[in-house]
C-alpha positions in Angstrom: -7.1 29.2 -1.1 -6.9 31.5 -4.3 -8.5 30.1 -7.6 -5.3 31.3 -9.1 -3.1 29.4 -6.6 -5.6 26.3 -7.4 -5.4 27.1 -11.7 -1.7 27.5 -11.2 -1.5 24.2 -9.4 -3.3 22.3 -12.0 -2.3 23.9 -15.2 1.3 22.9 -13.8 0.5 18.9 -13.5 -1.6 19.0 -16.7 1.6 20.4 -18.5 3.9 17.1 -16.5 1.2 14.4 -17.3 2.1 13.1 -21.1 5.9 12.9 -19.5 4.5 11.5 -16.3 2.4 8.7 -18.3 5.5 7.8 -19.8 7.4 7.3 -16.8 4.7 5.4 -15.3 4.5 2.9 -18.2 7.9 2.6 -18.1 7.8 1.7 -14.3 4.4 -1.0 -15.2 6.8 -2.6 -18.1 9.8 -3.0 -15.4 7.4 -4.4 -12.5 10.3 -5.0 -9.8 9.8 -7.3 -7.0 10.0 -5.3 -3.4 13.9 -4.2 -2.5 15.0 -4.8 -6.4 13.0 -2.2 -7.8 16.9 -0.5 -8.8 15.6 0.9 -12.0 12.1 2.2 -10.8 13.7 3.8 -8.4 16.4 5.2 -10.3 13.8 6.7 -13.2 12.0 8.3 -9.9 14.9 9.8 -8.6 17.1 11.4 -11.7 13.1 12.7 -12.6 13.3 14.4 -9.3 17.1 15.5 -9.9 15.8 17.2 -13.4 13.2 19.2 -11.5 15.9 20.5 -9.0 15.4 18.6 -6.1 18.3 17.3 -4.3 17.7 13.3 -3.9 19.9 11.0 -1.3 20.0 7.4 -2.1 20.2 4.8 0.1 17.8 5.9 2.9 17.7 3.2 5.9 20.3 0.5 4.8 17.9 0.1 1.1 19.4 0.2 -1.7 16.3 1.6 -3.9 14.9 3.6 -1.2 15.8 8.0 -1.6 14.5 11.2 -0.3 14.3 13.8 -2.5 14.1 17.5 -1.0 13.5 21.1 -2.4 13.0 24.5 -0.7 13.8 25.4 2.4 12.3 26.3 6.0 9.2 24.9 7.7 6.9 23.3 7.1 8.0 19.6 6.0 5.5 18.2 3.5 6.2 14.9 2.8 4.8 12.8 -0.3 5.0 9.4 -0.2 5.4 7.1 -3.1 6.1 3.5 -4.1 7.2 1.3 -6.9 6.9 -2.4 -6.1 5.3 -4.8 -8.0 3.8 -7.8 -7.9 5.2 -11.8 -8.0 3.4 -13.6 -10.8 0.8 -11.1 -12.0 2.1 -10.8 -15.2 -0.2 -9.4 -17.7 -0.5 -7.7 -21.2 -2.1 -4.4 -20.8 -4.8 -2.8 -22.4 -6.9 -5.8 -23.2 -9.5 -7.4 -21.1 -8.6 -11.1 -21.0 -6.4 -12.7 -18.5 -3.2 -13.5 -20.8 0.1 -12.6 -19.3 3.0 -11.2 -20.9 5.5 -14.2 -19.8 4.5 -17.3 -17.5 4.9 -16.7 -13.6 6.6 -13.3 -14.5 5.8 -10.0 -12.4 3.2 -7.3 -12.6 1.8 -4.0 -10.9 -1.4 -5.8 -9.7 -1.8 -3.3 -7.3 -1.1 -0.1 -9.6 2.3 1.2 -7.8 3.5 2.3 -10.9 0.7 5.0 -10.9 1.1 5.9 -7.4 4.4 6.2 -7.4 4.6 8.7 -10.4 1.5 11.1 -9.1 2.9 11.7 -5.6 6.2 13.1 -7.8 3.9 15.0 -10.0 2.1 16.3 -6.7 5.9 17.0 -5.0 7.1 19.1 -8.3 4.1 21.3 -8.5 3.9 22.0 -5.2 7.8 22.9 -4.6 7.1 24.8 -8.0 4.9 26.9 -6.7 6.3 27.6 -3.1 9.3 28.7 -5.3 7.8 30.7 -7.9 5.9 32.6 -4.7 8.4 33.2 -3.0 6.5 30.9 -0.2 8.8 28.9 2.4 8.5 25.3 3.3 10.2 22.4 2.9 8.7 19.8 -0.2 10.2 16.2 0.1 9.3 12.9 -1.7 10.0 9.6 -0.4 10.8 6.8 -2.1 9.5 4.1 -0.6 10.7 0.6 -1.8 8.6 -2.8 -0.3 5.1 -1.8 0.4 3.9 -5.4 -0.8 5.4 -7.6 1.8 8.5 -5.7 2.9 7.3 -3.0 5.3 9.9 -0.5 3.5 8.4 2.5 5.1 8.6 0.8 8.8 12.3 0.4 7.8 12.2 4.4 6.8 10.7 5.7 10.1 12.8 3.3 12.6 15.6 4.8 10.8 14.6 8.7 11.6 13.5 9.7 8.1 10.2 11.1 9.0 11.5 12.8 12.3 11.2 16.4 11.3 8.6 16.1 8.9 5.1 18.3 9.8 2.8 16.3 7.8 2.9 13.2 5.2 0.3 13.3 2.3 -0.1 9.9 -0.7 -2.9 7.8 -2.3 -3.9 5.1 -3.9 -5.2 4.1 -7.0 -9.0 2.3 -6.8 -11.9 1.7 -8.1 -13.7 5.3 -6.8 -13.0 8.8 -6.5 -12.4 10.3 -3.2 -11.3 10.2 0.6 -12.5 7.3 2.9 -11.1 7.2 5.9 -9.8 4.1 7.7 -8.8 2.3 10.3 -6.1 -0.4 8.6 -4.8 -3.4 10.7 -1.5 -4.0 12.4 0.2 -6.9 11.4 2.9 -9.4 12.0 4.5 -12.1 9.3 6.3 -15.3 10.6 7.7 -18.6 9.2 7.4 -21.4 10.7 10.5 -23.7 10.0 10.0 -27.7 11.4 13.3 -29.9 11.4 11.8 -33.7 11.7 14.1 -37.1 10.9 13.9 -38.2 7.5 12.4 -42.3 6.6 10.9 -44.4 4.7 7.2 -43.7 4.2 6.3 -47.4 4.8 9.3 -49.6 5.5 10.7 -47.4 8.3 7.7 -44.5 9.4 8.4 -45.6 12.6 11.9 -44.0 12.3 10.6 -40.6 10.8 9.7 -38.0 12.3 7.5 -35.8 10.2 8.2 -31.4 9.5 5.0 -31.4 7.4 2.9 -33.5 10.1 4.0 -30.5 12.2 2.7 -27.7 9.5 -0.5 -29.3 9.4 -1.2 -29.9 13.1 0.1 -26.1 13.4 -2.6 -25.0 11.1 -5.7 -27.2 12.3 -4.7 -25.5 15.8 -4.6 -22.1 14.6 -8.1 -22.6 12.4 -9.1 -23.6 16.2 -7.9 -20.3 17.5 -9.8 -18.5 15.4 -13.2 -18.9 17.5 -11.3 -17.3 20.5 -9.6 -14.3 18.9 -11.4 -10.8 18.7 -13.6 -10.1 16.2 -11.4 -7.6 14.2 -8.3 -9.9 13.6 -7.8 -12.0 10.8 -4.9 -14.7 10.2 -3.6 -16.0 7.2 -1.2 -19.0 6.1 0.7 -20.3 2.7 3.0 -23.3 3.1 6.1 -22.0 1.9 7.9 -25.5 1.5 6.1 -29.0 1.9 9.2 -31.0 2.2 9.1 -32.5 -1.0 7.8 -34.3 -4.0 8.2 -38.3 -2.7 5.0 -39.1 -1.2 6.8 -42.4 0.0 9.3 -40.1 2.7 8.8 -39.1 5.7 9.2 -35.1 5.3 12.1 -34.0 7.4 11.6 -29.9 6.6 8.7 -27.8 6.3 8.0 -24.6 6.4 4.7 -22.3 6.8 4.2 -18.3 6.5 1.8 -16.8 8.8 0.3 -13.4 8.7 -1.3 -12.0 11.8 -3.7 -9.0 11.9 -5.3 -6.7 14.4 -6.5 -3.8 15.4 -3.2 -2.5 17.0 0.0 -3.7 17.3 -0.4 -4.9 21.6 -3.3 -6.9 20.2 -1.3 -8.1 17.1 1.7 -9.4 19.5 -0.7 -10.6 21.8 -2.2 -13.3 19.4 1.4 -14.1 17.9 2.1 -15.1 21.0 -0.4 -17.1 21.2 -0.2 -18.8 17.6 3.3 -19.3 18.7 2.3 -22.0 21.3 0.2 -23.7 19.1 3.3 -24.2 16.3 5.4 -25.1 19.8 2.7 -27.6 20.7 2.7 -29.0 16.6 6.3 -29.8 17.5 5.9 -31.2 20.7 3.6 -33.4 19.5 5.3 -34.5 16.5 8.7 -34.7 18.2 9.9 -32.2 15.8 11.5 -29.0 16.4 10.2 -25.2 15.2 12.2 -22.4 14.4 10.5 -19.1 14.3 12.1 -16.4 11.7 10.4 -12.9 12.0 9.3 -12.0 8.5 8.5 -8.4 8.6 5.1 -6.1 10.3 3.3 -3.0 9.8 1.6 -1.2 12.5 -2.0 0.1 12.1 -3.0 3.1 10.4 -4.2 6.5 12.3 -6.2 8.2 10.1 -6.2 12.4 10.6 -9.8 13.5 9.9 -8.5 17.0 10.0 -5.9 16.0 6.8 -8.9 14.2 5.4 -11.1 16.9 5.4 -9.0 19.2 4.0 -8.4 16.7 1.1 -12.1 16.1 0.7 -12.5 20.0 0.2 -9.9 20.4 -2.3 -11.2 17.1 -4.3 -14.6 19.1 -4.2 -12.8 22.6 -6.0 -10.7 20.1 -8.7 -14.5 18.8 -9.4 -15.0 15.1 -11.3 -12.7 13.8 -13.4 -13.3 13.7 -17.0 -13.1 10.8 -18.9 -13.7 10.2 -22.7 -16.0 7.5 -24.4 -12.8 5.0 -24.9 -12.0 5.6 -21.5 -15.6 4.4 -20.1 -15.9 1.8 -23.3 -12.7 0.1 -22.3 -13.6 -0.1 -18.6 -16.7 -1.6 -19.5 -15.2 -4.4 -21.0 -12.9 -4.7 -18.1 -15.9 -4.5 -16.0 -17.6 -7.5 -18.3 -15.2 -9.9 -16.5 -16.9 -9.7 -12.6 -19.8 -10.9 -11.5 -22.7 -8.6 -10.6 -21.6 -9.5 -7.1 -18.4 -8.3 -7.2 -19.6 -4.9 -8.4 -22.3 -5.0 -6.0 -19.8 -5.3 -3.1 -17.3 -2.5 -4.9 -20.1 0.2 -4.7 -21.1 -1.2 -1.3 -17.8 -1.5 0.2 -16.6 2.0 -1.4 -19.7 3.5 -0.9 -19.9 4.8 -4.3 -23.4 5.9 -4.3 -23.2 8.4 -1.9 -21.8 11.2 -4.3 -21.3 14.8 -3.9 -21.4 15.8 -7.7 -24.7 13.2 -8.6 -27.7 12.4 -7.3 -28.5 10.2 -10.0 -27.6 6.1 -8.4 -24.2 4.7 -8.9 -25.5 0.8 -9.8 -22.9 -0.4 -11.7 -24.2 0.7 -15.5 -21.5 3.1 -15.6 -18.1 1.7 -15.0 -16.0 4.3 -13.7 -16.6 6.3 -11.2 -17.6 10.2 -12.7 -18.1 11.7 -9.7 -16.5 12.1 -5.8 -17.3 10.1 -3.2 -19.0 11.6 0.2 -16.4 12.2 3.5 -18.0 10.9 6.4 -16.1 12.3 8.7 -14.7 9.2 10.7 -13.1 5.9 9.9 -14.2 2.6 8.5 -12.5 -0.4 9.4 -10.3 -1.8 6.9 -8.9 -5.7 7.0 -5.8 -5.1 4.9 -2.7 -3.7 6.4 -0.3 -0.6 5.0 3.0 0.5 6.2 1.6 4.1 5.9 0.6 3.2 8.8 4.3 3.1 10.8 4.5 7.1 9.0 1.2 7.6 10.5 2.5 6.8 14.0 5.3 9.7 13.8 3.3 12.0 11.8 -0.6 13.2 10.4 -1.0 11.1 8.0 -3.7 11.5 5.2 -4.5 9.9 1.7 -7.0 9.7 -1.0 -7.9 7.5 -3.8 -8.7 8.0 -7.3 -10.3 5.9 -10.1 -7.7 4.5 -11.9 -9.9 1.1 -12.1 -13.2 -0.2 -13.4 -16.0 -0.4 -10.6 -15.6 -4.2 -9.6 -11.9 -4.1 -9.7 -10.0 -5.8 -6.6 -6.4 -5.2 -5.8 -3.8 -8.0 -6.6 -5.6 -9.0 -9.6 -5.3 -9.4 -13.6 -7.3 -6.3 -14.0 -5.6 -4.0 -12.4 -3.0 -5.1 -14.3 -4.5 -4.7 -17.5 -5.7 -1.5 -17.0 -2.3 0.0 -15.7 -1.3 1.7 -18.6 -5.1 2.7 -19.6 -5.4 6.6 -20.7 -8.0 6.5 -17.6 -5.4 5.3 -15.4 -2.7 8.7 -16.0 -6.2 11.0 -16.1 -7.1 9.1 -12.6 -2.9 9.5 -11.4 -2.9 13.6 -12.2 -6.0 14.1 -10.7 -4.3 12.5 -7.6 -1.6 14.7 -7.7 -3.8 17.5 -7.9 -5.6 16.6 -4.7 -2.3 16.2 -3.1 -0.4 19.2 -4.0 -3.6 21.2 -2.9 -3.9 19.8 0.4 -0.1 20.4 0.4 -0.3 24.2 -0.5 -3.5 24.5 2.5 -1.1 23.2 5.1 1.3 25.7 3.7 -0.7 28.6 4.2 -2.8 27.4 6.7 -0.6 27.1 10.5 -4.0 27.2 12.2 -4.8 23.6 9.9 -1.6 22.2 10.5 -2.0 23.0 14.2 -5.3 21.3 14.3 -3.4 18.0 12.3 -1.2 17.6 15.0 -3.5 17.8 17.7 -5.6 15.4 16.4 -2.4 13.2 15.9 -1.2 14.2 19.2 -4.6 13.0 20.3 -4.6 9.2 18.8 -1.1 8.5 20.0 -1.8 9.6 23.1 1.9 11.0 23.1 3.2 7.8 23.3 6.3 7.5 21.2 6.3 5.1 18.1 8.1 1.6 18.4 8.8 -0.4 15.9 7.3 -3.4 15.4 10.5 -4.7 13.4 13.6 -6.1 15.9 16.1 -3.9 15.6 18.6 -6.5 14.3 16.4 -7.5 11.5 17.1 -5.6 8.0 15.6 -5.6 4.6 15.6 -8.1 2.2 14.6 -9.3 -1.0 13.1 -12.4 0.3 12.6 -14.1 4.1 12.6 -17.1 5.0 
């Protein structure tokens, strides 16, 4: 690629970021719950609609999910972003003390806001340029409601959105710069509904028969279980409802939430189906009787080390980001609230040390990370779970991250939170955007890279066709269960 298509490319999203940083903190103060996020997603789309692109709402029965679409022809570059936020992580920004802006109220704990905004700046200067070049292809941007515990994109792809699309591109704001490539878990959510016979805790037990007795012997079987299931998978429970307040009943409801994880989604249904004897066998032996409501799943992620490594190498031309003295002062405060252990494991885990642009050690004395990650060249294995992975099943599939946090941070916490509307959080969001608009423009020019993408996708699905994980009956909502 041309160091004037690359200078063009990033001169146009330095020129968008102080309207972009706007629009994000506007999305951080509105932190919408997944399926509500109405006015995120509107602000996303009419930005879209000002920069010409044609947007339809609506996408796959949700109400806040919309494609918006600009040139013309092959190929189909999609960006993918999201806008969800997080139940009870409110938090006021900019500071580094836990103190939330209202008790119990929302937050982007996981930094949505960001990624949301920098896959539109990286949509907008890539159609921007195809356009001013006179360059087909086809530049869409996908607004994808319920990441966090809705599966929104699953919902996208069962519905055909991502049919004709050559290649899908996002990211992710962290606590490092760079591609790492992995290999995220399928997974399954259930509840667990017991209907037992109310009584009297001590004049009439006899009479009861207990829902929460069930929930309990449900969850010392499954904590069983977990010495017989493979290594890689993980389960996960929250009791959802206990029944009640009166110690002195015998609980006639109660309800647990179950998350199941593995490697792929055979493996994933395989042990459902095995956690659904042991709830079957908590109601047998409490005489009570289990309904089981499918809550919502996510299949694993097929990383494209071909999409990766073009990423990597356009990361490597942008260079490091820059960050000022308030940038790196504030994240050391930020920082000032982990323990040395959680840092330790943040450079571990991210492998922050091996750095293309240093040589000097990454140990945690400098709290953001100045330089870019190495690309290995093959994938880690991840616990969490994405529904990038349900695009990734359809189509290559690629992302990268960018340091929007302090070294130490964790998703789903306070200080993510706090730093969401940081001046090192927009520097961390644009230089994002860059990454993905260049890999964007490679594709474009590149058939013989795109080619390679598909046969490596073509490779890890085997050609076998995608299936939902989600019953086709089963729709979006706000909430389950």
């Amino acid at each position: 690629m041309s160091k004037e298509a690359v200078d063009a490319i990033v001169s146009a999203i330095e020129r968008m970021r102080p309207a972009c940083a706007v629009l994000s903190d506007r999305i951080w103060d509105l932190a919408e719950l997944k399926f509500e996020e109405k006015n995120s997603s509107g602000l996303l789309a009419k930005a879209l609609e000002d920069e010409g692109f044609s947007v339809r709402r609506g996408v796959a029965d949700m109400e806040t999910a919309f494609i918006a679409e600009a040139g013309a022809g092959k190929p189909v570059i999609a960006f993918l972003g999201e806008f969800d936020a997080l139940a009870g992580m409110s938090q006021i920004a900019g500071i580094a003390e836990q103190r939330s802006l209202a008790a119990g109220a929302t937050g982007h704990g996981c930094g949505h806001n960001l990624l949301g905004v920098g896959s539109l700046m990286a949509a907008v200067a890539l159609a921007n340029h195809l356009k001013d070049n006179g360059i087909p292809g086809t530049v869409r941007y996908y607004g994808c409601p319920g990441e966090e515990g809705g599966s929104g994109k699953a919902f996208m792809v069962r519905a055909g959105a991502f049919d004709d699309v050559d290649t899908a591109l996002t990211w992710h704001p962290a606590p490092f710069n760079g591609v790492r490539s992995t290999n995220n878990l399928a997974v399954l959510e259930y509840y667990y509904r017991f209907k037992g016979v109310a009584a009297h805790a001590s004049n009439a037990a006899h009479l009861g028969r207990s829902a929460l007795d069930a929930v309990e012997l449900m969850n010392v079987g499954v904590n069983f279980l977990r010495e017989h299931m493979q290594q890689d998978c993980r389960v996960h429970y929250a009791i959802t409802d206990a029944g009640g307040r009166a110690a002195n009943v015998v609980q006639a409801r109660a309800e647990v939430l179950y998350l199941i994880r593995a490697p792929d989604m055979p493996q994933a249904l395989s042990l459902a189906a095995r956690v659904e004897k042991v709830a079957r066998g908590a109601a047998m032996m409490t005489e009570t009787d289990v309904e089981i409501i499918f809550d919502t799943a996510s299949t694993n992620l097929l990383p494209n080390i071909t999409l990766e490594t073009a990423m990597h190498e356009n990361m490597m031309a942008l260079g490091p980001i820059v960050f000022d003295e308030a940038d790196i002062a504030f994240a050391r405060r930020i920082q000032k609230t982990f323990t040395d252990e959680a840092i330790a494991s943040s450079i571990r885990l991210y492998q922050i040390g091996r750095d293309v642009f240093s040589a000097a050690k990454i140990d945690g004395a400098m709290p953001l990370h100045l330089g870019l990650r190495h690309f290995e060249g093959y994938p880690h294995f991840r616990a969490g779970s994405t529904d990038v992975g349900d695009v990734s099943w359809v189509t290559p599939t690629a992302q990268c991250w960018a340091p929007a946090w302090a070294i130490g941070t964790n998703p789903h916490t306070w200080q993510v939170v706090a730093q969401g509307k940081a001046p090192a959080a927009h520097k961390a969001m644009a230089h994002a955007a860059k990454a993905l608009a260049l890999t964007g423009l490679s594709l474009v020019k590149s058939p013989e890279l795109m080619k390679a993408a598909k046969a490596e996708w073509m490779e890890k699905t085997g050609g076998k066709p995608y299936i939902c994980p989600i019953p086709t009956d089963v729709m979006p909502g706000a909430m389950s269960g």
